[in-house]
C-alpha positions in Angstrom: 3.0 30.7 -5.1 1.3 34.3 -4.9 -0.4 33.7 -8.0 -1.9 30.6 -7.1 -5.9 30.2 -7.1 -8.0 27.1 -5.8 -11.6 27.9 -7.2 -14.8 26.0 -8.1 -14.7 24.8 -11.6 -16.4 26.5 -14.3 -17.3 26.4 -18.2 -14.4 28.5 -19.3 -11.9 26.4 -17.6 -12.7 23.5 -19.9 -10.2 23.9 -22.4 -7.8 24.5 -19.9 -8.3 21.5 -18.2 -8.2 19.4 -21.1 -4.7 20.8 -21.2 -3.5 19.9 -18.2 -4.9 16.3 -18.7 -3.2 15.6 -22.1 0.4 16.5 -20.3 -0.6 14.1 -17.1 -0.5 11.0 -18.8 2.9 10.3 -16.8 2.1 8.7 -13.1 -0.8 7.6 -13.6 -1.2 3.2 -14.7 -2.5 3.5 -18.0 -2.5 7.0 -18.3 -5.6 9.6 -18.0 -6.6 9.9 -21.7 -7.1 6.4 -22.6 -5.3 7.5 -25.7 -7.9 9.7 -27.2 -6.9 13.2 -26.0 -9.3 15.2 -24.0 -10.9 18.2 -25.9 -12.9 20.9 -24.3 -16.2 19.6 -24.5 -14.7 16.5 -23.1 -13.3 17.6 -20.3 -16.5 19.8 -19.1 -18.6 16.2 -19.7 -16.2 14.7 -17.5 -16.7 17.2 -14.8 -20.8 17.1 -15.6 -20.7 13.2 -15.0 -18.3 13.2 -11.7 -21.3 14.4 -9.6 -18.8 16.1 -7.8 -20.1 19.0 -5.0 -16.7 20.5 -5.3 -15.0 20.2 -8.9 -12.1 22.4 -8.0 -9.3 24.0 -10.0 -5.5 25.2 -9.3 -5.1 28.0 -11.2 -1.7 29.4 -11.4 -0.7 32.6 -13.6 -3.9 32.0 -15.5 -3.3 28.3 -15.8 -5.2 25.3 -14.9 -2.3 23.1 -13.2 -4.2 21.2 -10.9 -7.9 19.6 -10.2 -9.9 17.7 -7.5 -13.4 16.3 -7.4 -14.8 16.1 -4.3 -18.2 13.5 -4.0 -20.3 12.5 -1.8 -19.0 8.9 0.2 -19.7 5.9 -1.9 -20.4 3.7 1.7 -21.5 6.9 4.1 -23.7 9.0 4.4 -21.5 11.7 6.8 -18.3 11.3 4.8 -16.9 13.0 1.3 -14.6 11.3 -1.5 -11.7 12.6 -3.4 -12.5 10.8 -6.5 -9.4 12.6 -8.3 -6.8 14.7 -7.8 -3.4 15.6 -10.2 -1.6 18.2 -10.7 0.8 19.0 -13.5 4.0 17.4 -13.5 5.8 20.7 -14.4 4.4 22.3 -11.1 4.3 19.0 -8.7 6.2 19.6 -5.2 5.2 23.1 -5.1 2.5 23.4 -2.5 -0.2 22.7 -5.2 -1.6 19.3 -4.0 -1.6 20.1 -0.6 -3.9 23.0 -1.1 -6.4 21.4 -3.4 -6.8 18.8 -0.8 -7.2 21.5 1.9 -9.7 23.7 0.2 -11.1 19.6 -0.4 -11.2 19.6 3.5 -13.4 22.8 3.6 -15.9 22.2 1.0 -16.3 18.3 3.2 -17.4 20.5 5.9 -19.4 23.3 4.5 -21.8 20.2 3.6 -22.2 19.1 7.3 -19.4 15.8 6.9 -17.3 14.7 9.6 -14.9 13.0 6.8 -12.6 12.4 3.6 -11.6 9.9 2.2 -9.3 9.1 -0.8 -7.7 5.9 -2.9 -4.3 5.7 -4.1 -2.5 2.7 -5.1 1.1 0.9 -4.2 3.0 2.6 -6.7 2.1 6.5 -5.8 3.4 5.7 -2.2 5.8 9.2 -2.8 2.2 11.0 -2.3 1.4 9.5 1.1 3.3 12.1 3.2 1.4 14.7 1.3 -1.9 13.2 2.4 -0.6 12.5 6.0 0.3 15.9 6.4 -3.0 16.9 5.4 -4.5 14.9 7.8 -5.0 11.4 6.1 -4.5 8.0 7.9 -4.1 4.7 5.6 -6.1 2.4 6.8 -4.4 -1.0 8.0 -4.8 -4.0 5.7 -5.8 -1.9 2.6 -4.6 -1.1 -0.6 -4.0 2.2 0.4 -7.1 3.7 1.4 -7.3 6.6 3.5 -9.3 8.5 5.9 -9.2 11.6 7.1 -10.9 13.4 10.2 -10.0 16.5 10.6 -13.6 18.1 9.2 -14.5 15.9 12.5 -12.1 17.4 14.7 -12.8 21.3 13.5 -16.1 20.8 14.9 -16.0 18.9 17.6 -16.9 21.3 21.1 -13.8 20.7 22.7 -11.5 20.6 19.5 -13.1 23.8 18.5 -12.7 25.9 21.5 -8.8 24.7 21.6 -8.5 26.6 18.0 -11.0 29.3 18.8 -8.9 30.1 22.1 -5.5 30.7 20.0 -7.6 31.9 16.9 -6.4 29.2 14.9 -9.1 28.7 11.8 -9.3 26.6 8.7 -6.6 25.8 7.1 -4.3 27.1 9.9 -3.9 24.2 11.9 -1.9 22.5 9.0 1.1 24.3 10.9 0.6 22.8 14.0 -0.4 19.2 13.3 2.0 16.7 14.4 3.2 14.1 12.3 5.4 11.3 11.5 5.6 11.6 8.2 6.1 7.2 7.1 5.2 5.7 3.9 3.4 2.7 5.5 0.0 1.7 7.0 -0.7 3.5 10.0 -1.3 0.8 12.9 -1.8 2.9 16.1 -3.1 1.2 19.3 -3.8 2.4 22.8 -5.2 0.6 25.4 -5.5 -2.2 23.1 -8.0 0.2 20.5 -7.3 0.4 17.0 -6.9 3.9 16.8 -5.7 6.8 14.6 -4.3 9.4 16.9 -4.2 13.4 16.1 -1.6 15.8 17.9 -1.3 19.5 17.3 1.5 22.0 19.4 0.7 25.8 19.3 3.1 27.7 21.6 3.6 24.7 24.3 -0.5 24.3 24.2 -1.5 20.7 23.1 -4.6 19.0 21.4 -4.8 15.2 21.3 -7.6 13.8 19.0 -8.3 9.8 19.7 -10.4 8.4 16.6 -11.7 4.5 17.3 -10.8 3.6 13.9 -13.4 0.8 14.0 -16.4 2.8 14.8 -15.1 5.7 12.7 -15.3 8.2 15.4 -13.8 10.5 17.8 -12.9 8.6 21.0 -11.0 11.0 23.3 -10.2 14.5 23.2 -7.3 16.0 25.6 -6.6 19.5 26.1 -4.6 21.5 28.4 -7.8 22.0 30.4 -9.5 18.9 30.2 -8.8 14.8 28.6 -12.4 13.0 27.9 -12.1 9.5 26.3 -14.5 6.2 25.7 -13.1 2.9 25.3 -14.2 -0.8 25.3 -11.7 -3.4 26.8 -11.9 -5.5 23.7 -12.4 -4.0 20.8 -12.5 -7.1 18.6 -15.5 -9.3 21.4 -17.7 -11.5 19.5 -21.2 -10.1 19.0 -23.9 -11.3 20.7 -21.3 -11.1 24.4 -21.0 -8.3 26.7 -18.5 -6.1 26.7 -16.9 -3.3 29.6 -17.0 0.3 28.4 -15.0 2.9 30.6 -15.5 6.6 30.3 -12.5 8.7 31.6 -12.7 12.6 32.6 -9.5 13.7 33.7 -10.1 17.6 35.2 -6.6 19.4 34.8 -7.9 23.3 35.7 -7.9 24.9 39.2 -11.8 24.6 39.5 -14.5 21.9 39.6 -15.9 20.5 36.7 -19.9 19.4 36.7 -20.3 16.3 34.2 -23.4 14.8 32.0 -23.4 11.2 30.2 -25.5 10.1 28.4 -25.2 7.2 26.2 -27.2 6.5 23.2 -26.2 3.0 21.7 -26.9 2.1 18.2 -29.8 -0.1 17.7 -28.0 -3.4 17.8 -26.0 -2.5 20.9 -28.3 -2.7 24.2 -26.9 -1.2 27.5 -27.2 -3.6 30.4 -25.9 -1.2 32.8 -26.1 2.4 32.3 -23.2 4.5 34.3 -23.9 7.5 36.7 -25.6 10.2 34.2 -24.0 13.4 36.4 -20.8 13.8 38.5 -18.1 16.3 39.6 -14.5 16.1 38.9 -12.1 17.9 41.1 -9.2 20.4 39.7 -6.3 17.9 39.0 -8.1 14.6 39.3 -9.4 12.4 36.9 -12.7 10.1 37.0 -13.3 6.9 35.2 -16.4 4.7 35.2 
């Protein structure tokens, strides 16, 4: 796939794109035209109504085979959407998807979001592993809708410096990220969180990524150096009772490690108790409060 280009859309690749949608109609429920084939100037309105950030092409041997729209979050402010994505059924299976969705990944951070997320439905479950592999999670109890935090993770402090160290940039860590690769709902759990858990392996050298999937952020980060992690004890307490929070530090390097906390609750959540705001952590010990 030498010849392969993901690029920003632009008015020349309209007729080209209408192309490449008149031979998707297979796949998709009810196919993409809606019967009346897509001309030039209708595909370049599409892409002019999609608001999309990132309208991005796959252009292979001077063809359009593949497109993605990239919008801002229809809930959240700090997350992107991939409102659409195909590729050509001549040229699915060939690496084409996967690199739409990872240039997708880049263009989510360039804007300052720690997310992306995506829709599929029941019958397209032979694209899950693509997205998983990517860095999706399908969110329990849905009709297959998926998030994705690895714009988080790339720019997280301690995340960061893991790549940094082993000069390991975007989209390089797609060869290191562990997964199990299922076509089912991804129901993770530790210490009774609902969590979606991230692993990468470079060399014997491990990241672990904890995301709270209920708060929709990163939870605990564990490196060879140093493991960091917030939980409550019951995830799922009523509001309006109190609830234990626990902050671990676990110190795995030969030298002392000086700690800040500071907590800043959202405004509905009121600390009754704030924990220590400073403390040391000796090499190969771990503190949790």
């Amino acid at each position: 796939m030498t010849n392969l280009t993901i690029r920003r859309f632009v008015e020349k690749d309209a007729e080209g794109l209408a192309k490449l949608m008149n031979e998707s109609e297979e796949g998709w429920p009810g196919g993409l035209t809606g019967g009346i084939p897509y001309t030039a100037e209708r595909a370049k309105e599409w892409i002019e109504r999609s608001s999309s950030f990132a309208p991005l092409v796959a252009e292979l041997d001077g063809e359009i085979v593949g497109i993605c729209t990239v919008t801002e979050h229809f809930e959240e402010k700090d997350s992107a959407y991939v409102e659409f994505l195909n590729v050509h059924p001549k040229h699915r299976g060939k690496g084409i998807g996967k690199a739409l969705l990872l240039a997708s990944i880049e263009e989510t951070m360039k804007i300052g979001r720690k997310r992306l997320d995506l829709h599929t439905w029941g019958g397209n479950l032979l694209a899950v592993p693509l997205y998983k592999k990517t860095g999706f999670f399908w969110v329990p109890k849905t009709n297959v809708y998926m998030q994705n935090y690895i714009p988080a993770i790339l720019t997280h402090p301690l995340a960061s410096k893991f790549f940094e160290k082993l000069d390991i940039s975007h989209p390089k860590w797609y060869n290191y990220f562990v997964r199990e690769l299922t076509q089912k709902e991804d129901d993770f759990r530790e210490k009774g969180m609902k969590i979606f858990p991230y692993e990468f392996e470079v060399e014997g050298r491990r990241l672990r990524v904890l995301v709270d999937r209920e708060a929709r952020e990163i939870m605990g980060v564990e490196t060879p150096e140093l493991a960091v992690e917030c939980w409550v004890e019951e995830q799922e307490a009523p509001a309006g009772f109190s609830q234990r929070i626990r902050w671990r530090v676990e110190n795995k390097s030969n030298e002392e490690i000086k700690c800040a906390l500071f907590t800043i609750p959202d405004p509905e959540i009121k600390i009754i108790k704030p924990p220590k705001s400073s403390f040391s952590v000796s090499p190969h010990e771990e503190v949790v409060i």
